[in-house]
C-alpha positions in Angstrom: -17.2 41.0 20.5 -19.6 38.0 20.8 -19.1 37.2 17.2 -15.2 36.7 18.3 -15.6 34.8 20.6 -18.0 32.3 19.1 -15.5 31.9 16.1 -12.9 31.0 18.6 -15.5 28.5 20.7 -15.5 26.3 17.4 -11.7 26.5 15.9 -10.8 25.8 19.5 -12.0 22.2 19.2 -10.1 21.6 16.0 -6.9 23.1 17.9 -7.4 20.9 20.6 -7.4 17.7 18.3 -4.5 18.3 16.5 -2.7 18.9 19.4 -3.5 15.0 20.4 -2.9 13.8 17.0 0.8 15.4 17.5 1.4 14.3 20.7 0.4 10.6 19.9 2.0 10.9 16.5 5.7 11.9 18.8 5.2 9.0 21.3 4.7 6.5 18.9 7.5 7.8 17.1 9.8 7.7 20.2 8.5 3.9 20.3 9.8 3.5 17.1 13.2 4.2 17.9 13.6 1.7 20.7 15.6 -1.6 19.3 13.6 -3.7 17.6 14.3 -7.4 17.0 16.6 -7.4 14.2 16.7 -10.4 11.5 20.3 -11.1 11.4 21.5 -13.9 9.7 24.4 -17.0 10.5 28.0 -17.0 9.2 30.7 -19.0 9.8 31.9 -20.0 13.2 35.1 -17.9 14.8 38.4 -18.5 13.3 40.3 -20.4 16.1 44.1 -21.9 16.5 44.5 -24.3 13.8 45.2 -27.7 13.6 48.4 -29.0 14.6 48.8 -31.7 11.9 49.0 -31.4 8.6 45.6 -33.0 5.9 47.6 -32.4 3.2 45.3 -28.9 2.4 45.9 -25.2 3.4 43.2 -23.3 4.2 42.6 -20.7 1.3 41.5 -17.2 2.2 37.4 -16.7 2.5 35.4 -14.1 1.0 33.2 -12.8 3.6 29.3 -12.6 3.2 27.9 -9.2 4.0 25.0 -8.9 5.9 22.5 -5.7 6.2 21.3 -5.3 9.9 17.1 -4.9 9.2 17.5 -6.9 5.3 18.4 -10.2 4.4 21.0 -9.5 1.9 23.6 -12.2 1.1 27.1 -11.5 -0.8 27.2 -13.9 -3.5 30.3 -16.2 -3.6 32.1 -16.6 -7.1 33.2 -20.3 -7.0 35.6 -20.7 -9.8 36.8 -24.4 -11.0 40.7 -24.8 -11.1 42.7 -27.4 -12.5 40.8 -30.4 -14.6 37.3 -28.6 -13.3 37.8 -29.2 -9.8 36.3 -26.6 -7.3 38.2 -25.7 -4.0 36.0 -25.1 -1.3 35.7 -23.8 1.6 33.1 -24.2 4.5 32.5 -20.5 4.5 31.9 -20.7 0.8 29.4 -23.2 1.1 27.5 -21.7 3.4 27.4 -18.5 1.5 26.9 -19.8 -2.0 24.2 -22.0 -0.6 22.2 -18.8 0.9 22.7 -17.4 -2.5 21.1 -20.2 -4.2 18.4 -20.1 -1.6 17.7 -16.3 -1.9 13.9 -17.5 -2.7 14.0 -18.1 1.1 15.9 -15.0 2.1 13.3 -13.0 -0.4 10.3 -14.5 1.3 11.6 -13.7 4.8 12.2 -9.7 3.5 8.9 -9.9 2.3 7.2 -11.0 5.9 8.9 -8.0 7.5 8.0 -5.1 4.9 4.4 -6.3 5.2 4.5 -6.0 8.6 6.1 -2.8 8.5 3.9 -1.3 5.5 1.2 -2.4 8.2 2.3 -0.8 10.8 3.4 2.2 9.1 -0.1 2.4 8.1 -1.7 2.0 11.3 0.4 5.0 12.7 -0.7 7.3 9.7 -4.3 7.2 11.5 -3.0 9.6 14.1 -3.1 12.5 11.5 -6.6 14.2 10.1 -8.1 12.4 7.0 -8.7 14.5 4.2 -11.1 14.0 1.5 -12.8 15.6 -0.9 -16.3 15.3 -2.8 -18.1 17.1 -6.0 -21.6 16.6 -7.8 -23.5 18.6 -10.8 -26.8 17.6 -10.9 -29.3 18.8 -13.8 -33.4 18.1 -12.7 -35.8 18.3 -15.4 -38.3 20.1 -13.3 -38.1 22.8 -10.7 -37.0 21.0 -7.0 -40.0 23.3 -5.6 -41.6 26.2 -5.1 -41.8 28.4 -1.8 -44.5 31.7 -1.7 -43.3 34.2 0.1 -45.4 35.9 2.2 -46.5 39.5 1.4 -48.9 41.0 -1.3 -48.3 39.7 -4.6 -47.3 36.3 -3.6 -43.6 35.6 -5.4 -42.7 32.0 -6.5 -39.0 31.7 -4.9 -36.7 28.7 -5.9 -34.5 27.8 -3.4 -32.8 24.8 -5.0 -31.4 25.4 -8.2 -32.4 23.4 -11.3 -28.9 22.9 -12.0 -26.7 22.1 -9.0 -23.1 21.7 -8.6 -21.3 20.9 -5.2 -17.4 21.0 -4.0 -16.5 20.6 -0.6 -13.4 19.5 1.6 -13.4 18.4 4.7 -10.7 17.3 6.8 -11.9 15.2 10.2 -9.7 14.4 13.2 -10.6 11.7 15.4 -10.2 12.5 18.8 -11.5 9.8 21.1 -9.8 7.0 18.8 -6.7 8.4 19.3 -6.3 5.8 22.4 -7.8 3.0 20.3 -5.2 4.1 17.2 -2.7 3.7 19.7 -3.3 0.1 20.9 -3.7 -1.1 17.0 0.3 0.2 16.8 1.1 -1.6 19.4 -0.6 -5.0 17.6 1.0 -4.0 14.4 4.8 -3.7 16.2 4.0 -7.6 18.2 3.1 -8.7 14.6 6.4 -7.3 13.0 8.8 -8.2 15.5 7.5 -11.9 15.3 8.3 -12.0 11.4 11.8 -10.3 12.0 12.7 -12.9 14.3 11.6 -15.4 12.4 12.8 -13.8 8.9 16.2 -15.7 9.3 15.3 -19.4 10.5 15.0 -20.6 6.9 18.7 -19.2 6.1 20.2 -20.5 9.2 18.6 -24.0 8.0 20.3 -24.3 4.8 23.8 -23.3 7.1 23.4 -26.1 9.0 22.7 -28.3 5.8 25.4 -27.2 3.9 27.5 -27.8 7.0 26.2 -31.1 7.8 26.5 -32.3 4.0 30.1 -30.7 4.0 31.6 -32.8 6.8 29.6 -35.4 5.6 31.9 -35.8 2.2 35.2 -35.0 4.2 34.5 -38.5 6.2 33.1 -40.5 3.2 36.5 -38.9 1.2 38.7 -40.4 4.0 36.9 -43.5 4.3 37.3 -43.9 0.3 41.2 -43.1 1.1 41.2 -45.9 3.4 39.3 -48.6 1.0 41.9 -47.8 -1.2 44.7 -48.0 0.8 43.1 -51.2 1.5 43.2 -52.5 -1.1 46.7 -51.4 -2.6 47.6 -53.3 0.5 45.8 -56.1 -0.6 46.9 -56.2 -4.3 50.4 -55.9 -2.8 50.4 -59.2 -0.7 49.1 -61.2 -3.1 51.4 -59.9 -5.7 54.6 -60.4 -3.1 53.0 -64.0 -2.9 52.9 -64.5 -6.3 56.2 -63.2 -7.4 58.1 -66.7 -7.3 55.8 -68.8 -9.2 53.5 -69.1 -11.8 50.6 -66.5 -11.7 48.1 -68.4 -9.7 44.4 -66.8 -8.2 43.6 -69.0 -5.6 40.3 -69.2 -3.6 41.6 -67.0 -0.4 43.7 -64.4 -2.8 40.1 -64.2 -4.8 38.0 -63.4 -1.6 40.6 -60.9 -0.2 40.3 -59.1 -3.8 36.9 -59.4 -4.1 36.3 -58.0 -0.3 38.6 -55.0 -0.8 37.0 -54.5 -4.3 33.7 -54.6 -2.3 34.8 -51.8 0.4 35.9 -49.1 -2.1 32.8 -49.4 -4.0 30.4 -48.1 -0.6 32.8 -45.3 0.1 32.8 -44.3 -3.7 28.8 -44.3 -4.0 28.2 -42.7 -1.1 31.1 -39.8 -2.2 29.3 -39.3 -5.3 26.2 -39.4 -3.6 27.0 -36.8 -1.3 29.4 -34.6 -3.9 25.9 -34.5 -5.6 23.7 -33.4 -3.2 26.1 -30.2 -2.3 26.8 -29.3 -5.9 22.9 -28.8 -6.0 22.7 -26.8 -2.8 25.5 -24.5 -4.6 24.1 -24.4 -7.8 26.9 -25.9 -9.4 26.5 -28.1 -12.7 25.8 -31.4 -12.3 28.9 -34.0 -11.9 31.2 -31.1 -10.4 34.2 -32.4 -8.7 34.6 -30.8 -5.6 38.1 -30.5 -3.4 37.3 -29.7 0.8 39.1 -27.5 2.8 38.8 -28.8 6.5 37.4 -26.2 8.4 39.7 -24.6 11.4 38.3 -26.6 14.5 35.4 -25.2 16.4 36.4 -23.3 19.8 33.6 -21.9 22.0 33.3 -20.9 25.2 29.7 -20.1 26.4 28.4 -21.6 30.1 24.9 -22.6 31.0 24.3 -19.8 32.7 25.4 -17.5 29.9 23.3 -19.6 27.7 19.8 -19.7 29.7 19.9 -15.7 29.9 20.0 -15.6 26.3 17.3 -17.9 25.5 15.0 -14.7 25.9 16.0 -14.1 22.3 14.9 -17.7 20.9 11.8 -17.2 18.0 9.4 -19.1 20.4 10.0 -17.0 23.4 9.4 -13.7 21.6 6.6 -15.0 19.3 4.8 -15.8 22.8 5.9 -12.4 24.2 4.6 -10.5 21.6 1.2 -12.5 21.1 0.4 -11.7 25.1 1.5 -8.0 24.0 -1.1 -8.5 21.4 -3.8 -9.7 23.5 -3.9 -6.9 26.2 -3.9 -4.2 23.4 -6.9 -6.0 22.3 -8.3 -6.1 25.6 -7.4 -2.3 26.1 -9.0 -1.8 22.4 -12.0 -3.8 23.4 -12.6 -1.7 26.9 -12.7 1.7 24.7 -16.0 0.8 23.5 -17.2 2.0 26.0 -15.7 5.5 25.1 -17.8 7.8 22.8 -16.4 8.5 19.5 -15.4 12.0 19.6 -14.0 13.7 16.1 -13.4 16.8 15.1 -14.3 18.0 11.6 -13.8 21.6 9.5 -13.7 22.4 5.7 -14.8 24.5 3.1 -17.6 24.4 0.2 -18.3 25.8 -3.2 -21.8 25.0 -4.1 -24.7 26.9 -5.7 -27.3 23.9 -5.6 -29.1 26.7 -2.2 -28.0 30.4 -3.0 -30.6 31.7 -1.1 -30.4 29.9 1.7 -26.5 29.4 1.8 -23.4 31.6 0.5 -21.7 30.2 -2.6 -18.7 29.3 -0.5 -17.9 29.0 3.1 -16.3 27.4 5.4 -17.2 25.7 8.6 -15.9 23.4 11.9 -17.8 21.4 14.1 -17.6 18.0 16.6 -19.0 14.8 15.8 -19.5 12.4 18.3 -21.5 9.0 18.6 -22.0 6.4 21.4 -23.6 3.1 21.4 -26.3 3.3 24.7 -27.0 -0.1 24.7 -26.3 -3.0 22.9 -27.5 -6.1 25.0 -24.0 -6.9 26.8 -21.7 -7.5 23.2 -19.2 -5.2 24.8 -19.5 -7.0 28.3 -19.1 -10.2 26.7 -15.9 -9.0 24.5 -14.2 -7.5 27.1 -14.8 -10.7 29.6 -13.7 -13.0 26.3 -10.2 -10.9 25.3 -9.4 -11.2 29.1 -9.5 -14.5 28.7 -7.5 -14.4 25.8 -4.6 -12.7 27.3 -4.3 -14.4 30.7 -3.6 -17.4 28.9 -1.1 -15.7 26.8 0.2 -14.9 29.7 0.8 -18.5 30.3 1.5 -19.4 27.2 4.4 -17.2 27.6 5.6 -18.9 31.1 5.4 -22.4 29.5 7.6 -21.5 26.5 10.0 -20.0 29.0 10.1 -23.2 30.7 10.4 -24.9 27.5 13.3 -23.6 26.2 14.8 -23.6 29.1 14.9 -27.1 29.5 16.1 -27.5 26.1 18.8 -25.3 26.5 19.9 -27.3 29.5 19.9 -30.7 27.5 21.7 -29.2 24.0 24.2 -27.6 26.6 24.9 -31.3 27.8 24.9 -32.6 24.1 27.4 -29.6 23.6 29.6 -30.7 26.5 29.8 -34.1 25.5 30.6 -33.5 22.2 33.5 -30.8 23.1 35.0 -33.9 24.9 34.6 -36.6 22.1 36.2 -34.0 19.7 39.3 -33.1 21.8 39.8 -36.6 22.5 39.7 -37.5 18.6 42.4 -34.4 18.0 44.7 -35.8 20.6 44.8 -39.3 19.1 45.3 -37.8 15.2 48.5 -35.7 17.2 49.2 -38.6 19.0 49.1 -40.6 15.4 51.1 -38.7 13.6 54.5 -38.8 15.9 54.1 -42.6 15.1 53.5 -42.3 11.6 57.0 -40.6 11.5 58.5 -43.7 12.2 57.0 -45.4 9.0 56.9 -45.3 5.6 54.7 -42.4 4.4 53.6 -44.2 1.7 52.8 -47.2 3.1 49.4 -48.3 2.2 48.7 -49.3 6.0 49.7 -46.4 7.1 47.3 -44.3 4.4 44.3 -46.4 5.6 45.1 -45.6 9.3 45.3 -42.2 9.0 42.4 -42.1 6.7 40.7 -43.8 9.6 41.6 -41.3 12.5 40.6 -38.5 10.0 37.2 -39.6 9.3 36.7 -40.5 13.1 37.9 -36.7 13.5 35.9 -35.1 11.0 32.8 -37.3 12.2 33.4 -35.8 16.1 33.6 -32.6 14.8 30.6 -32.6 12.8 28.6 -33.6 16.0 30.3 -30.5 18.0 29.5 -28.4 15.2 25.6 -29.3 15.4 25.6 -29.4 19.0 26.7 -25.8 19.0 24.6 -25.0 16.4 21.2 -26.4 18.1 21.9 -24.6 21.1 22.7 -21.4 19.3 19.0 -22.0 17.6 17.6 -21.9 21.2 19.5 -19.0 22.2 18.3 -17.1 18.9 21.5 -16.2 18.1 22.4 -16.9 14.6 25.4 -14.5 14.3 
């Protein structure tokens, strides 16, 4: 009966520990089912009413980009030329064939956040018993010793084999570090929600370039429509003034052609320039002509309120979140050295190295435990130094808070100011064309006016765009 019971006094202990590596192996699982911070991507602004005047385009239909919830995956965007290589294009379009073209960006981003995971992933998998495993032969050219037993004649014994040969497993469960397991998960989750909200900054980026570049060439387009119209209007005076005599260039017809020869050569440049720089951020060949589709105006309809609640989700603010999540876990990891280290260890062994003083297998459990007595106040000092540490993330975290904040407050001025310029630029391009209808619609002054207006339009709208954009960036929205 004693012999029971002392088998049960040492399996108990191993019982006992993988009963806590199950239980801290469930919590941390529940822990990983609670929403993380996803790395979501941006996509084009809401379709809204359209314009009430007619540019002279019709907006084409889209292909929407496809977006996986915890990846970085974009759809890629076909852009086909059409007639005499010309390439219709949409803002959407852009913006998605540009985060194509940048998918060594989106890559390195996906990259951040499976390290971080494999990390943590790793860190967890410390809950469960290590197994391992170990074998030797060993051959000695002499006898390891000699032991007389005691009795008339006196026997030489061996005890250690001349040849030797050793297999044993052994699993260990740590006990005691269960707690300190626990608080290196929690360091590994603060490290992998910083890189998921920061995995799609770099795509949201190139958005806003494409977008800026875009509106950019509408307004130099409509400004080169107006040089031009310019300067048919130009060409058509002098010719009128011309018409009765003998062809004549005089010194004021010369500077008049020379001045509106002058104006459509900036626009022109700076078209080129511009028609350029977007071909390369699509990856289109070099030279491509490109034909704009005016976006649908922007429409939002977000207060300041609505906007300082969700600044909560802005990179900065969660970075500084998780970092003082970070530094208490360290504290709490730095207090449990003071805790012993308690393990729990069992496994069995094929050997025949000490047959007469051991079976030739068995199998065995035991407790290991170790604790540091004294060590001249490291652990004092740690502890007092990681306290430090997270008190002033703590306040790092408050000051972040406030930052934002106060940015969010000024964008969502810049926003509000903008929305007015823009609304008043549509009105006057409505208000335009009722009087264009009383004119010619190909007069040349006409053209340049309405080029004008257009430009102004497009110019307002490109502001509101950015506006909206910036203060989406604080939010840490990029939906």
């Amino acid at each position: 009966m004693t012999h029971h019971n002392d088998a049960w006094c040492r399996i108990a202990p191993l019982y006992m520990a993988m009963l806590f590596a199950c239980l801290g192996a469930s919590a941390q699982d529940a822990a990983d089912k609670t929403p993380g911070i996803p790395s979501t991507l941006p996509v084009a602004a809401p379709q809204t009413t359209p314009y009430k005047f007619d540019l002279s385009f019709k907006t084409a239909s889209i292909e929407k980009a496809g977006f996986s919830a915890r990846g970085i995956a974009l759809t890629t965007v076909a852009l086909t030329s059409g007639p005499g290589g010309v390439v219709r294009l949409t803002l959407d379009q852009a913006q998605q064939a540009a985060g194509a073209a940048a998918n060594p960006l989106v890559r390195l981003g996906e990259l951040q956040v499976e390290a971080a995971k494999q990390h943590r992933l790793g860190v967890q998998a410390q809950y469960f018993p290590a197994l391992s495993t170990s074998f030797f032969d060993l051959h000695y050219n002499k006898h390891p010793g000699q032991v007389l037993s005691a009795g008339p004649p006196p026997v030489a014994v061996n005890i250690i084999t001349k040849d030797s040969n050793s297999l044993n497993l052994i699993a260990v469960q740590p006990v005691t570090p269960l707690f300190s397991i626990y608080q290196l998960a929690k360091i590994a989750r603060a490290d992998e929600n910083i890189a998921r909200a920061k995995a799609g900054m770099p795509v949201a980026e190139t958005a806003s370039k494409v977008e800026k570049n875009f509106f950019e060439l509408l307004v130099a387009q409509r400004e080169l429509t107006g040089a031009e119209a310019h300067a048919k209007k130009i060409q058509a005076k002098w010719l009128t003034a011309s018409s009765s005599g003998k062809p004549y260039v005089s010194t004021p017809q010369e500077t008049d052609m020379l001045s509106a020869e002058k104006g459509v050569i900036g626009p022109a440049s700076k078209v080129k320039e511009l028609t350029a720089s977007l071909d390369e951020m699509l990856g289109l060949p070099e030279g491509t002509a490109l034909e704009l589709v005016p976006p649908e105006p922007l429409v939002e309809n977000i207060s300041l309120q609505e906007a300082t609640e969700k600044a909560t989700a802005n990179p900065e603010v969660i970075e500084a979140e998780q970092t003082a999540i970070k530094a208490h876990s360290g504290l709490a990891l730095t207090k449990l050295t003071y805790v012993p280290t308690v393990g729990v260890l069992g496994g069995y062994a094929f050997q025949n190295a000490i047959n007469l003083v051991l079976p030739r297998s068995f199998g065995y459990i035991g407790v290991s435990a170790s604790w540091t007595i004294f060590d001249f106040g490291k652990r004092e000092r740690g502890v007092k130094e990681v306290k430090a540490q997270a008190e002033a993330a703590d306040l790092g975290v408050q000051l972040t808070k406030a930052k934002v904040a106060a940015a969010v407050k000024s964008s969502y001025f810049e926003l509000e100011r903008s929305r007015q310029f823009t609304q008043l630029a549509r009105r006057m391009m409505s208000a335009t064309q009722v009087v264009e209808a009383s004119y010619k619609p190909d007069d040349p002054e006409v053209e340049s006016a309405r080029a004008r207006m257009e430009a102004d339009m497009f110019r307002a709208e490109l502001e509101y765009r950015q506006a909206y954009a910036k203060l989406k960036a604080l939010m840490g929205d990029r939906q």
